[in-house]
N, C-alpha and C positions, 0 to 999 in steps of 0.2 A: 757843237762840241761841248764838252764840260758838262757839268751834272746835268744840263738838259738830256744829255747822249744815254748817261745814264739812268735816266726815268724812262725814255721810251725806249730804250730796249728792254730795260723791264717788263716795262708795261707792258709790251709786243712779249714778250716769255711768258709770263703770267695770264696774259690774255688766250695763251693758245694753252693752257693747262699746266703748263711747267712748273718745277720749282728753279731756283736759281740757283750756279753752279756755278763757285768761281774758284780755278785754281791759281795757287800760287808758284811764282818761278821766280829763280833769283836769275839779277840782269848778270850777263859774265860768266857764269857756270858754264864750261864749255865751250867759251870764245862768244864775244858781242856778233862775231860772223853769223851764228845760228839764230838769232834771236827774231827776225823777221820772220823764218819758217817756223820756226815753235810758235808763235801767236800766231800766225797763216792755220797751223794743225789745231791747236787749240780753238780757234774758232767756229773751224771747219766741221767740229768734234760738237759742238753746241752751247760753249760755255757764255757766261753772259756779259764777262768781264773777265779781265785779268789782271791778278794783283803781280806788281813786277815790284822783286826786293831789290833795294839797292844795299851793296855788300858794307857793311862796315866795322871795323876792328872792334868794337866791345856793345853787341847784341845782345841789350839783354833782359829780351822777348824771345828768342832763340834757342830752343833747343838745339842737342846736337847736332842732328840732319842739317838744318838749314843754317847751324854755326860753320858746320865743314864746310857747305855750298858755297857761305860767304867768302870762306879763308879762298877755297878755289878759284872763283872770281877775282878778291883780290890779286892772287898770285900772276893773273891772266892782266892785270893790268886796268881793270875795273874803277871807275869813279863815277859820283853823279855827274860832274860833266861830261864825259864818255858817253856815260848811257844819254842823257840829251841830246849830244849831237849826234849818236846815231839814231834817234828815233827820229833826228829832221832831216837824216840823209836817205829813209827809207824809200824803196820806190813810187810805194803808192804808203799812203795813211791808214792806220788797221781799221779794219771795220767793225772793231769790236772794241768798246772801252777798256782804255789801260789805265790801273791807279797803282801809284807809287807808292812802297810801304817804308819809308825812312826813319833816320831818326834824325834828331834836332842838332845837332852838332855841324853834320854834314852841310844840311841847309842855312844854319847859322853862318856859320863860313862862307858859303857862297854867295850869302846876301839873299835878304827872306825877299823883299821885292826885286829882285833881277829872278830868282827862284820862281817866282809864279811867273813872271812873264815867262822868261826860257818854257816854262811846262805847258802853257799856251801855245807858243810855239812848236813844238813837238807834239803835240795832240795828247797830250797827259791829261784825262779827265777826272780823276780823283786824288786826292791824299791823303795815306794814314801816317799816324807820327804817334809810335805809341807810347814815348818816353816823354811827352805832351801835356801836363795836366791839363783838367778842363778849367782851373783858376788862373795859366797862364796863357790860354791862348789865342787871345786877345793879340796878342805881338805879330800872328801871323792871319789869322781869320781874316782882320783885312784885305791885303794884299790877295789871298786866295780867293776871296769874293772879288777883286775888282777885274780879275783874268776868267770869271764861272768857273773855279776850280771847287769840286766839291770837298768840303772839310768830313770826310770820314771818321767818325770818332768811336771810339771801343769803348765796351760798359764792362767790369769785370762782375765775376757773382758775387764777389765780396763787398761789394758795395753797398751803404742803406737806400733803400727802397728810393727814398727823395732822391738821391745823388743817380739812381738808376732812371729815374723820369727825367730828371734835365736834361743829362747826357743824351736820353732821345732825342727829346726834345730840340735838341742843338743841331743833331747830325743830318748832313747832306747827301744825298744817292742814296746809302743805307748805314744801317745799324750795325756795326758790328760787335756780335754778341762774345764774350768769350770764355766757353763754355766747358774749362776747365779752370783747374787753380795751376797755377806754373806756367813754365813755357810752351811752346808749341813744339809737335811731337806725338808720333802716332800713336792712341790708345786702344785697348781691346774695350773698354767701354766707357762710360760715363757716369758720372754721380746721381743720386736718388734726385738732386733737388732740380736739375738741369731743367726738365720740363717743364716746373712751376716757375723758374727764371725766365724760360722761354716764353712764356705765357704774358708775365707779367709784362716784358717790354712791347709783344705784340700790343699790347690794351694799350698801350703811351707813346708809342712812336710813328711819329708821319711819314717815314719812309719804310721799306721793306726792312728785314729783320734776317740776318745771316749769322749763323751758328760757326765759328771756327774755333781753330784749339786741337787737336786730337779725333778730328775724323779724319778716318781712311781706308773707309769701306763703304760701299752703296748702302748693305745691313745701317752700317749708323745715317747716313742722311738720311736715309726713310724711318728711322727711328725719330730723330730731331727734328727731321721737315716738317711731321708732323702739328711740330708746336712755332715754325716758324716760316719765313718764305724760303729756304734754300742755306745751303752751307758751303765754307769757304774750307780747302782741300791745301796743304801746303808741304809737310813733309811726306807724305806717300808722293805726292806727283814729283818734288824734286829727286826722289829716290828711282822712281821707275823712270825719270829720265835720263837718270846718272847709270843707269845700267841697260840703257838703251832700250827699253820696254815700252817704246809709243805703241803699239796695240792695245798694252793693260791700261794708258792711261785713257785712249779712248774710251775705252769697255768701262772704265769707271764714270769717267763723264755721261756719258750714256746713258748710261745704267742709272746714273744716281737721276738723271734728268725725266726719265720713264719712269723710276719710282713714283716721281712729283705725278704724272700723269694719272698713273695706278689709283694714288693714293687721295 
């Protein structure tokens, strides 16, 4: 379990031609009831991971797709404890990595060392925390290393160059790239410099390199993947699942997964 889970499943993705394909879902959006069959379908579907939001009142990483998702969750009765103990009441364990996309408040609260264990517990193999400098987070890196929880860390483009290699440098499972400016939120396309950012982190990073931000169309992962290992998918998926459209989110996962192949 824990970032070992997620290097070999990589590596078994990547080995057979893939690019990597993770979407996002917030935990609670339409009842904690459903959330073992959405990662059942999701996995079923070929993704390689799954980033699970935990909802909370001032996201602000969050566009407005995945700010509504949040409010809806919360309204359903949603906490990070909730989501814990239902991921350790599930029948069987997914067989596909789940990482938590929090912020620090919530885990604060709950206590950063009972927070990794609990996530151990529950089969939690990743964590992003994007409201987290990389000068503070020292507070929790420990505790996440002593449960193998992988510290997933995000590099913005705004960054200097130095500040964009350490952040590699540092980060666990993979890279997360984030390959707009703003928050998250479907775009029709991307910025001129995307590519050569993509590029850059590839040269400096010892894990895989994941493009998110603003995709959500197979056109853009096959655009991006290009310059990286795969991309991370979050308000088009939360949208077509708020309107019941699990076909299109297959046909996208799919789709963006055979690009890699193609490509």
């Amino acid at each position: 379990m824990g970032k070992e889970r997620i290097e070999q499943i990589f590596q078994e993705k990547q080995s057979a031609g893939q690019k990597l394909f993770i979407p996002y879902i917030m935990a609670g959006d339409g009842g904690l009831d459903i959330l073992e069959e959405r990662i059942q379908f999701l996995k079923d579907s070929g993704v390689a991971a799954i980033e699970l939001g935990i909802p909370f009142s001032d996201p602000i990483a969050d566009g407005p797709t995945i700010q509504a998702a949040g409010q809806r969750a919360l309204s359903n009765g949603t906490s990070l404890k909730a989501v814990l103990n239902h991921l350790q009441n599930f029948e069987a364990k997914p067989e596909v990595p789940i990482i938590f996309m929090t912020y620090l408040n919530p885990i604060y609260n709950y206590g950063l060392e009972k927070f990794a264990a609990d996530c151990e517990k529950a089969g939690v193999d990743g964590i992003i925390i994007p409201d987290l400098p990389m000068e503070e987070e020292d507070m929790i890196a420990g505790a996440l290393r002593a449960h193998s929880i992988a510290f997933i860390r995000l590099v913005a483009m705004t960054s200097p160059r130095e500040r964009m290699i350490e952040i590699a440098k540092r980060s666990e499972g993979f890279l997360y790239a984030v390959s707009v400016m703003g928050t998250t939120g479907a775009r029709q396309s991307h910025g001129k410099n995307v590519k050569a950012y993509l590029d850059t982190l590839k040269e400096n990073s010892p894990v895989p390199v994941l493009a998110g931000f603003g995709v959500s169309s197979v056109e853009q992962a096959n655009e991006l993947g290009t310059h990286c290992d795969g991309v991370i998918v979050g308000s088009k998926i939360v949208d077509l699942f708020h309107q019941r459209q699990d076909a299109e989110v297959r046909k996208l996962v799919q789709g963006s997964i055979e690009v890699g192949v193609k490509g």
